[in-house]
N, C-alpha and C positions, 0 to 999 in steps of 0.2 A: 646533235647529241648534247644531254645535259651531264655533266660529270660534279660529282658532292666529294670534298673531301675535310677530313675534321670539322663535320659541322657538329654544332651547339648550339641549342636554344634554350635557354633554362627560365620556366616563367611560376615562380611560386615554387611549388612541392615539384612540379614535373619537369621533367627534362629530355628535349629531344637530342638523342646524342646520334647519329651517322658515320662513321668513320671513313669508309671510302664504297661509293656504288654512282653506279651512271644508268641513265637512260637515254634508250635509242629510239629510234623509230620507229613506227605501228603506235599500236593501240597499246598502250601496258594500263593496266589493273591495277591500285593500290584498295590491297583488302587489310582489315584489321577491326578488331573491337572498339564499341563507342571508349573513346580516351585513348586510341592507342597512339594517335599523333597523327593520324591523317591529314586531317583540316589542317594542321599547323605544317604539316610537309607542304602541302597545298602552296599555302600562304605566304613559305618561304620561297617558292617555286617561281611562284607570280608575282617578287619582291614584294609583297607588301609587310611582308617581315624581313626585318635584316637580321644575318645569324650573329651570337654572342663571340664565335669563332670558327673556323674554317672560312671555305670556298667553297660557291656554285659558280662552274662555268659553262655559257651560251654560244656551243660549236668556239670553246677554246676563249669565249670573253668574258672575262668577270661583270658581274651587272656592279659593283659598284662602281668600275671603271667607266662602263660604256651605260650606262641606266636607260637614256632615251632609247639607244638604238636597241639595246633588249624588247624594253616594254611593247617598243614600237613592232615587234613580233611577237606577242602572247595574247592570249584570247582566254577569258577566263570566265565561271559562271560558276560563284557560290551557292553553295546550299540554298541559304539564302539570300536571294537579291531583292533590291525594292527598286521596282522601276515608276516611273512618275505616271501614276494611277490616273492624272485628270490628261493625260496628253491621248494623241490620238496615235493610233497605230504608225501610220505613214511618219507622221510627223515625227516620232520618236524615236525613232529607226533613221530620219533621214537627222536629226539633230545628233544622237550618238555617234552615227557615220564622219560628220564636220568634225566632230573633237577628235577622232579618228585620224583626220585628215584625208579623209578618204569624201571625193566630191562626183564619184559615178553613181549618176539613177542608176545604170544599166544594172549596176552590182545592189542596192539594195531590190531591186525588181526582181534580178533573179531569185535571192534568197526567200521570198516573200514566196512566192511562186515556188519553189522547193519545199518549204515547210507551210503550205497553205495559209497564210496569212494573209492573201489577198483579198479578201471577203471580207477584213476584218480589220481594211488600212483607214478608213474613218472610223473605229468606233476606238471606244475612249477603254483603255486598257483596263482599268478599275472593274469597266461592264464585263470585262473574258473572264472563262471560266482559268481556273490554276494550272492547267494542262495547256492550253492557249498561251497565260504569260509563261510559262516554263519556253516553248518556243523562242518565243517573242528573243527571252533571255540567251538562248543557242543561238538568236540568229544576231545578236547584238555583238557577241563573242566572235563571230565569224568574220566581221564586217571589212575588218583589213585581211582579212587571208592567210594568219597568223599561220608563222613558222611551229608555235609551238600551242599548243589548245590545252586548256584546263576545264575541269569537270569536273563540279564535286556534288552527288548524289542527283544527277544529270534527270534520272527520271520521276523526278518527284512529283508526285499532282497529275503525271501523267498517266492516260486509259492505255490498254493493253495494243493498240492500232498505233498509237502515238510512241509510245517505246518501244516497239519494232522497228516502224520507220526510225526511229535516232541511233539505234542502235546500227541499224544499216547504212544510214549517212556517215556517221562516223567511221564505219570499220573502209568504206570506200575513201573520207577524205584523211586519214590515216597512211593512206600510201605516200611513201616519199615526205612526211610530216610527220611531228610527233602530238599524239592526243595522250593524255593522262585522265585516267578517271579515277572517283574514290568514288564505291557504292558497297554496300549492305547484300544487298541482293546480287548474290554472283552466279546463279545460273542462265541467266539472262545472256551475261556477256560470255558466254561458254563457247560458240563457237566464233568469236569477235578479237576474242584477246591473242595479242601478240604475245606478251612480258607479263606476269602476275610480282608484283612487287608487295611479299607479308611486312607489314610493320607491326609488333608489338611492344607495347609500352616505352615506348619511343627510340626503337630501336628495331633498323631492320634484319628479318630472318632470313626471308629470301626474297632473291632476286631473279628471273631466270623464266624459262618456257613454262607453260602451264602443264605439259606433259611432264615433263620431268618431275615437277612440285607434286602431280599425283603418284607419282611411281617411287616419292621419296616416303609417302604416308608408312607408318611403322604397326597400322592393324589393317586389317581387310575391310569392305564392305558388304553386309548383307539384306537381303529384303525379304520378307517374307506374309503371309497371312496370319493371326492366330486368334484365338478366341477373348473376350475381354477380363473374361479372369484369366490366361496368362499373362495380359497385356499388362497389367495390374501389377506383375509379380516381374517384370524387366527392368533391372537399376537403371535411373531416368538418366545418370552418365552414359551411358551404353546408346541412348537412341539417339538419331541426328532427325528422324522428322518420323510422322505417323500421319496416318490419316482414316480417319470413320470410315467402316463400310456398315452394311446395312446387319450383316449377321461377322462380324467381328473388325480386326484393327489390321491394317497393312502397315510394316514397321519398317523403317531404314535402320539400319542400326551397325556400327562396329563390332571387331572382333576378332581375336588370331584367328579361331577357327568357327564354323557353323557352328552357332547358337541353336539349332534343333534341326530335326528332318525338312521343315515346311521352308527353309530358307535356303534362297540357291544366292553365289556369290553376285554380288554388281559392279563394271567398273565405275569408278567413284566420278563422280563429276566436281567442280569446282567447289559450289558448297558442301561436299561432305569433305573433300579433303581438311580447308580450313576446319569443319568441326573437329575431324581427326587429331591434326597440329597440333590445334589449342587446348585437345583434351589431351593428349601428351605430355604436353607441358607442366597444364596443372598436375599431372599425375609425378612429375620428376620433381617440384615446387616443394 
């Protein structure tokens, strides 16, 4: 368990303020708008930010007491990382692992062999496509068998075969561990997520099951078919996604009640809720 209490990070205009929330085990989801403080949660998570004030404690120890033995359980993979482009697969992997302290072939072969990198242990990282070193990066994160996993925007670069499988490794090495992720994309992790943790504008809303966070939404959801001059004539606040059909528009869209006959209710899944949230928000603003 990670428990936050009176944190503060103030850098410029913006300010991460936290007052008291924890995370437990599973998978938890942190969603929020580009600035709303994710990265910098992140960041502080994986000490490489230290807060202005409060506590973060690791199963009851503060990292700045205990630093090594923290770090020495976190696994973390930035947005973006830069891994050493002229090295070779094997190579890179077995030199990370050293600083690591971690000296089992057995354990970077596994991992290789997990996330298919085996094919791919001579060739010089630079030559992989961005879905490849996004791996590469997951499997560097793993390497000591970290108590606590960090993730932030995990699937980037990667094709749709390659974020299934990460999505599925994670929700099984999740058991009995904790993984953190921050992603954009939240239907993905829809049936994955343990925890959904909203932060906005540096400050968290909720904290809690993702059932529950859909069942707190304060409009409904509907779908429906319509022509593209109705389409035309829908306040663009009102829609969460649309999509082209050949002779009209398929709409998701919010709302107390049906918005016309052609639309029957939906239950909401994770990104319509956050659209919901945050368009509440602004509406109370």
């Amino acid at each position: 368990m990670i428990s936050i209490e009176g944190l503060v990070r103030q850098a410029g205009t913006y300010r991460l303020e936290i007052e008291k929330t924890r995370f437990n085990t599973g998978l938890n989801l942190i969603v929020g708008s580009n600035g709303a403080g994710k990265t910098t949660l992140m960041e502080m998570l994986t000490t490489l930010q230290a807060p202005d004030e409060g506590t973060i404690l690791y199963k009851g120890r503060k990292a700045a007491d205990h630093l090594p033995l923290v770090r020495s359980q976190i696994g973390y993979v930035p947005a973006d990382i830069e891994l050493y482009g002229d090295m070779k697969v094997g190579k890179l992997l077995t030199y990370l692992a050293e600083m690591k302290g971690v000296y089992s072939s057995e354990m970077i072969d596994r991992l290789m062999m997990d996330f298919r990198l085996e094919v791919h242990r001579r060739t010089k990282v630079k030559n992989l496509s961005q879905g490849v070193q996004r791996r590469i990066a997951v499997v560097q994160a793993l390497l000591a068998s970290p108590s606590f996993l960090f993730l932030d925007e995990p699937l980037n670069g990667m094709d749709a075969e390659e974020r299934k499988f990460l999505i599925a490794y994670l929700t099984r090495y999740a058991k009995g561990r904790m993984v953190i992720v921050a992603a954009h994309e939240l239907n993905e992790w829809e049936d994955a997520t343990d925890t959904v943790v909203w932060i906005h504008r540096g400050r968290i809303r909720y904290n809690g099951s993702p059932q529950a966070w859909k069942l707190s939404i304060p409009m409904r959801v509907w779908e429906g078919e319509v022509s593209m001059q109705v389409f035309e004539t829908i306040p663009e606040r009102s829609i969460i996604h649309f999509r082209m059909l050949p002779h009209g528009v398929r709409v998701r869209r919010m709302g107390s009640t049906a918005p016309g006959p052609e639309y029957i209710e939906k239950e909401p899944t994770l990104e319509d809720t956050f659209f919901v949230h945050m368009e509440a928000l602004a509406q109370r603003a």
